[in-house]
C-alpha positions as CSV (number, residue, x, y, z in Angstrom):
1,X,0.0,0.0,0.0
2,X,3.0,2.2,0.8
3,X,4.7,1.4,-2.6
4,X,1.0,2.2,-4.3
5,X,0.7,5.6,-2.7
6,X,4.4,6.8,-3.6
7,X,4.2,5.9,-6.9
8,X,0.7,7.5,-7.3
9,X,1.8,10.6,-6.6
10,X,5.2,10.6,-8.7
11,X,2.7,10.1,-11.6
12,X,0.7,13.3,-11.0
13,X,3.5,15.4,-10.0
14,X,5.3,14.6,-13.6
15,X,2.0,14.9,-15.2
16,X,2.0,18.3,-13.5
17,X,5.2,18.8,-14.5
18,X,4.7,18.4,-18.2
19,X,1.5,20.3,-18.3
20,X,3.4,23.4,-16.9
21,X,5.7,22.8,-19.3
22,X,3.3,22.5,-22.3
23,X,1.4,25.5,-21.3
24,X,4.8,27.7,-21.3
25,X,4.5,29.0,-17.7
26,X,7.1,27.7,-16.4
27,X,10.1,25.6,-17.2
28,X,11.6,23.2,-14.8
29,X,13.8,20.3,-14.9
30,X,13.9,17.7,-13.0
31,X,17.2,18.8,-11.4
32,X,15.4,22.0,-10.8
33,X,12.6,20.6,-9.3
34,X,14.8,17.9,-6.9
35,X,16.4,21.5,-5.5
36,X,13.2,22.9,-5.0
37,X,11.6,19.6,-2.9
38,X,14.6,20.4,-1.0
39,X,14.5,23.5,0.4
40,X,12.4,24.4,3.5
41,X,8.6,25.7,2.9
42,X,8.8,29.9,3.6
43,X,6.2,32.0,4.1
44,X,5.2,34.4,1.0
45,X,2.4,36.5,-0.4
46,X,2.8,34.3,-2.9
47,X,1.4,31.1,-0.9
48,X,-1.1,33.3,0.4
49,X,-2.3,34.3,-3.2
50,X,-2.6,30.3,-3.7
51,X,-5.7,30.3,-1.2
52,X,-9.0,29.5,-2.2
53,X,-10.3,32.4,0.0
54,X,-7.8,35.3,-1.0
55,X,-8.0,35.8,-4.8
56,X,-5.9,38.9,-5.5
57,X,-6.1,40.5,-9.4
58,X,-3.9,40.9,-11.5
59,X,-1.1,43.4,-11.0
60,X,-2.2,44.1,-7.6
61,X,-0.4,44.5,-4.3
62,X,-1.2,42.4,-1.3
63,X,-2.2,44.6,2.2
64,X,-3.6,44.3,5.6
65,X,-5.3,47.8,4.9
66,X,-9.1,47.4,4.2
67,X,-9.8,49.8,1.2
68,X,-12.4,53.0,2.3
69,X,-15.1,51.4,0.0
70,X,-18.0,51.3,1.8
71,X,-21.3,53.3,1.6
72,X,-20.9,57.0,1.9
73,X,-24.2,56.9,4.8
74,X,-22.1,54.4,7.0
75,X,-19.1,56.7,7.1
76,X,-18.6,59.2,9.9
77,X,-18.9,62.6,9.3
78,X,-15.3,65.0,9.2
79,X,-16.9,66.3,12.5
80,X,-16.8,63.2,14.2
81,X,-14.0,62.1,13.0
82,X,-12.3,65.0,14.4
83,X,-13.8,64.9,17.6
84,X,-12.6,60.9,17.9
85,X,-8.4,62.4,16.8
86,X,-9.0,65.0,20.0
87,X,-10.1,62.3,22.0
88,X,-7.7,59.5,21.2
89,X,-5.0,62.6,21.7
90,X,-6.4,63.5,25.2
91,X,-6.4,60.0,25.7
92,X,-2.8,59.5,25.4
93,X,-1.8,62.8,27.0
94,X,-4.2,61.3,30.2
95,X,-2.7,58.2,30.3
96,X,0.8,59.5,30.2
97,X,0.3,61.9,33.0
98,X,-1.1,58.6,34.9
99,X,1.5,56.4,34.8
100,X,4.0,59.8,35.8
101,X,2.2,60.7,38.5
102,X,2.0,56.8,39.8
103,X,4.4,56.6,42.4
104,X,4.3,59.0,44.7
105,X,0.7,59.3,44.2
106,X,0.2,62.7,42.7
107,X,-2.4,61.4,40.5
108,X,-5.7,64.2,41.4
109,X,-2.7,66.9,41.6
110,X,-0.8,66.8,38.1
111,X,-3.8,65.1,35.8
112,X,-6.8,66.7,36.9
113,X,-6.3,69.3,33.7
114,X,-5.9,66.4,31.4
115,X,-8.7,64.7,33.0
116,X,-11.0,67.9,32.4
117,X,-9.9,68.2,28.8
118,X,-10.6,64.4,28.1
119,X,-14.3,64.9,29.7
120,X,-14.8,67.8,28.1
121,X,-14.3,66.0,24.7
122,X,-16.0,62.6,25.7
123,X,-19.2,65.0,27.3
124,X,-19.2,66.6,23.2
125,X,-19.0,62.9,21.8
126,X,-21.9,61.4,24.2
127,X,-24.1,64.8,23.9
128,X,-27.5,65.0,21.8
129,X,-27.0,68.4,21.1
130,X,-26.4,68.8,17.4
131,X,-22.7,70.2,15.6
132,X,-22.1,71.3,12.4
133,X,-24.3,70.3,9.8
134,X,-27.1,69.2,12.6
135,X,-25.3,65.9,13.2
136,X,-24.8,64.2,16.4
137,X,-21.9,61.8,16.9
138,X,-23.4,60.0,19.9
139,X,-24.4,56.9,17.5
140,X,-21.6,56.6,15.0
141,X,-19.2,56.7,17.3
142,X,-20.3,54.9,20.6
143,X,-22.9,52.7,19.4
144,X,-22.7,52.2,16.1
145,X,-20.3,48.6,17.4
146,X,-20.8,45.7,20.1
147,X,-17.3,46.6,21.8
148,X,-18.2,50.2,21.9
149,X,-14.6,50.9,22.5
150,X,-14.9,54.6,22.7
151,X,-17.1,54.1,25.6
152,X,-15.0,51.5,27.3
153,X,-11.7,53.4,27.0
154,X,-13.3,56.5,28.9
155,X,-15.2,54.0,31.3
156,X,-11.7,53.0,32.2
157,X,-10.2,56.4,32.9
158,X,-13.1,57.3,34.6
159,X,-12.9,54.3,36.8
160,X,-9.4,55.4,37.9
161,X,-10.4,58.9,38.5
162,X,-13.2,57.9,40.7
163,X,-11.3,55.0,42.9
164,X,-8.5,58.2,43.8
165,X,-11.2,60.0,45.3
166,X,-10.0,63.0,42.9
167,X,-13.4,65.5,43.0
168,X,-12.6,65.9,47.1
169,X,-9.1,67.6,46.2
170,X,-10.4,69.5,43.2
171,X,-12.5,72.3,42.5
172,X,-15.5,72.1,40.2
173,X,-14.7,72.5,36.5
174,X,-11.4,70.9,36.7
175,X,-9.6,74.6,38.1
176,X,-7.5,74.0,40.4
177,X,-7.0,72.2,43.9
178,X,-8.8,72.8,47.0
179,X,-7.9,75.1,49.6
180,X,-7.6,72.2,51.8
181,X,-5.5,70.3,49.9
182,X,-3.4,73.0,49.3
183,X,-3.0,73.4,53.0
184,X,-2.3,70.1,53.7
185,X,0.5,69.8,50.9
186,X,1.8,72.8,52.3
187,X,2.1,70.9,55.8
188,X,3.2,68.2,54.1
189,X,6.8,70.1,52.8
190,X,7.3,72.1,55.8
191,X,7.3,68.8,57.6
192,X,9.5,67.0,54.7
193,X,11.9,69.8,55.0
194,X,12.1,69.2,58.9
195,X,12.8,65.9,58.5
196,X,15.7,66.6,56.1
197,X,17.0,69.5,58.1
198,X,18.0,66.9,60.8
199,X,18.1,63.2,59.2
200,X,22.5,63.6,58.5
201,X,22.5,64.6,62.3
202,X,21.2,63.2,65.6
203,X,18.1,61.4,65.1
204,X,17.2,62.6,68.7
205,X,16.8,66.2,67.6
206,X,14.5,65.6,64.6
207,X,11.9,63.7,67.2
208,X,12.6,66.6,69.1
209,X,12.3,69.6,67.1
210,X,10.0,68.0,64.2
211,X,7.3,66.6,66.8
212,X,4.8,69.7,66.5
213,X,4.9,70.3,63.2
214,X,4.4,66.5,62.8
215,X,1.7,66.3,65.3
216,X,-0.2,69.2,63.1
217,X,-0.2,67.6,60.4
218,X,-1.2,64.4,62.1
219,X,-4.3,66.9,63.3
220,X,-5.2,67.8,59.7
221,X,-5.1,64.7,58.9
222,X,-8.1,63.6,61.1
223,X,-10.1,66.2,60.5
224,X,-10.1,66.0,56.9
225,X,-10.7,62.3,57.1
226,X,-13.1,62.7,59.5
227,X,-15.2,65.7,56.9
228,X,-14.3,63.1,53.8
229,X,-11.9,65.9,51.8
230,X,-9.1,63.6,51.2
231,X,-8.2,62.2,47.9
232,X,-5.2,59.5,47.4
233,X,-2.4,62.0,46.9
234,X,-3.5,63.3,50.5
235,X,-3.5,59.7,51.8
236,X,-0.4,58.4,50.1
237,X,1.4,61.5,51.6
238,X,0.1,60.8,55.1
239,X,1.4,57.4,54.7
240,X,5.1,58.1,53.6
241,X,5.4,60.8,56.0
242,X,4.7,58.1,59.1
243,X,6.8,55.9,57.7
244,X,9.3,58.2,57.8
245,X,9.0,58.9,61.2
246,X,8.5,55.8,62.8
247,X,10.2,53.6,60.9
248,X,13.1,55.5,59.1
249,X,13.6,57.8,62.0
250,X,12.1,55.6,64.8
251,X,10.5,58.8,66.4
252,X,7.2,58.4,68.7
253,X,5.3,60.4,71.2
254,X,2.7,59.8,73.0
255,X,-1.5,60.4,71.9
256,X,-3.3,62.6,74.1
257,X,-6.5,60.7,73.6
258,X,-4.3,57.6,75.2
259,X,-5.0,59.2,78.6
260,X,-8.2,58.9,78.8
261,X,-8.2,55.5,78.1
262,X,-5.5,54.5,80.3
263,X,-8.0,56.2,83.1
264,X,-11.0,54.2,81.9
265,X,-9.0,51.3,82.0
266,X,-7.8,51.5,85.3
267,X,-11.4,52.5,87.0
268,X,-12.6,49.0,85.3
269,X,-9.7,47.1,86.8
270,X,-10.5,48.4,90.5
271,X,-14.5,48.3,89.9
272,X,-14.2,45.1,91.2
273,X,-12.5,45.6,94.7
274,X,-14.7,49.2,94.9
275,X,-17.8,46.9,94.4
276,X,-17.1,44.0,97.2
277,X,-15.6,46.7,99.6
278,X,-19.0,48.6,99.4
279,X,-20.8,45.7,99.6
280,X,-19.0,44.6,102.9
281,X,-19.3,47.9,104.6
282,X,-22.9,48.1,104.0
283,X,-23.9,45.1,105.1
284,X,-21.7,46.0,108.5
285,X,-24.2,48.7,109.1
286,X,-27.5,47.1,108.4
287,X,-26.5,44.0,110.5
288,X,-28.9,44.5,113.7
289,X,-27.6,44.8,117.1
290,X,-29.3,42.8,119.4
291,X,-30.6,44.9,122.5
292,X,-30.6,43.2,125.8
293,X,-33.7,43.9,127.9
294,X,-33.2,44.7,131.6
295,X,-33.7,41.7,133.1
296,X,-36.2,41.4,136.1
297,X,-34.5,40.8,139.5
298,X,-34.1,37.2,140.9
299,X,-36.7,35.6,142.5
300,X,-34.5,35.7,145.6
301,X,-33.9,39.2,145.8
302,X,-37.4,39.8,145.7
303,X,-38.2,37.2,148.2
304,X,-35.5,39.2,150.5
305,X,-36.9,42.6,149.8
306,X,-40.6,41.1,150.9
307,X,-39.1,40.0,154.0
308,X,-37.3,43.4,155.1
309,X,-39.9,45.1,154.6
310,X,-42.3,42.5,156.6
């Protein structure tokens, strides 16, 4: 069966051979042809033009690049194809600010104009209101595919934006920062610079002379955690700036509020002995005395007494 199969197919190749050969195609001896069984199969356009699904003319030139042939009414306008380049710009210039503002966090601090510009494009994209020409670009360009990829690139970005906390740092409109966060940055530095003023000296002097303006911003901290103003850049900064003094410095003082509990603490561990001491004492003075009653004189001494006076 092996010999049968060989031979079967020697006799179409040469009958393949000579019919190239009559036709004038090509011309190819069998030497020729012994070379090309040979050499190792390479990928080509040429192989690719052999399939039965890609059928290229004539002439032409193969390319991954789909031709601009369709209908003129699926198209998008110049409009929104403008508006989709100034997105996918903003885009970019969003995501590069992101990944430079990673570490430290400074993420609601440096990107918030970015952030702004690429809302203010994606709020022009998503609107009904009509541009030039009374078109919108709402359906051609978010919803005109399954993926919506427009949509799902801003959903993203958005995503990010909201997770930092961002809109309690920054002012409406995408301005500026907050007062409050400008504050606490502020705290932040003077506190930094404290910290650098002593760290190539005696550790013991930075505790010293860095403990109230640490403690400050230790203040500021609570309360704008405890009003819900802080963004990540706010927290991140808290964060390295503790590190720094406990662990890099090893610095520590005591809380205030710790007082209190150590007194609260200390009443519940003698509540106890307060409570069987006053329970002993009282019972001392409820326990009833017993009274002796004058006892009547003996029989004798009465019968005496009779008798005298008899």
């Amino acid at each position: 069966m092996y010999l049968y199969r060989n031979s079967s197919f020697l006799v179409f190749f040469f009958l393949y051979i000579y019919t190239l050969e009559a036709s004038g195609e090509v011309n190819v001896t069998a030497t020729d042809s012994a070379d090309t069984m040979k050499q190792p199969a390479s990928f080509s356009p040429a192989v690719v033009g052999n399939s039965p699904v890609f059928k290229p003319g004539v002439g032409s030139v193969f390319s991954l690049n789909l031709p601009s042939t369709f209908p003129e009414n699926l198209e998008i306008s110049e409009y929104c194809s403008e508006l989709l380049q100034i997105f996918g710009l903003r885009y970019v210039a969003y995501v590069d600010c992101l990944v430079t503002a990673a570490r430290p966090v400074q993420v609601c601090q440096k990107c918030f104009s970015s952030y702004g510009n690429l809302i203010e494009t994606y709020v022009n994209i998503s609107s009904d209101k009509m541009g030039p020409g009374n078109e919108s670009c709402r359906d051609s360009l978010l919803r005109s595919d399954r993926l919506m990829l427009v949509y799902m690139l801003y959903s993203n970005m958005e995503d990010i934006w909201s997770k930092s906390q961002c809109d309690k740092c920054i002012t409406k409109g995408y301005q500026s920062l907050t007062n409050d966060t400008l504050y606490f940055m502020d705290t932040v530095n003077q506190t930094i610079t404290c910290f650098k003023k002593y760290q190539q000296g005696n550790q013991t002097e930075l505790c010293k002379d860095c403990k109230k303006i640490y403690k400050g911003l230790n203040e500021l901290y609570g309360r704008m955690e405890t009003n819900q103003t802080m963004c990540i850049d706010i927290e991140d900064a808290m964060n390295m700036t503790r590190r720094l003094w406990s662990k890099t410095f090893n610095c520590s003082f005591p809380r205030e509020e710790t007082v209190p509990v150590i007194a609260v603490s200390s009443f519940m561990l003698f509540l106890p002995i307060i409570f069987y001491l006053s329970s002993f004492l009282h019972s001392e003075q409820k326990k009833r005395k017993l009274i002796h009653p004058k006892r009547a004189k003996s029989y004798t001494s009465l019968m005496n007494i009779q008798n005298k006076l008899s």
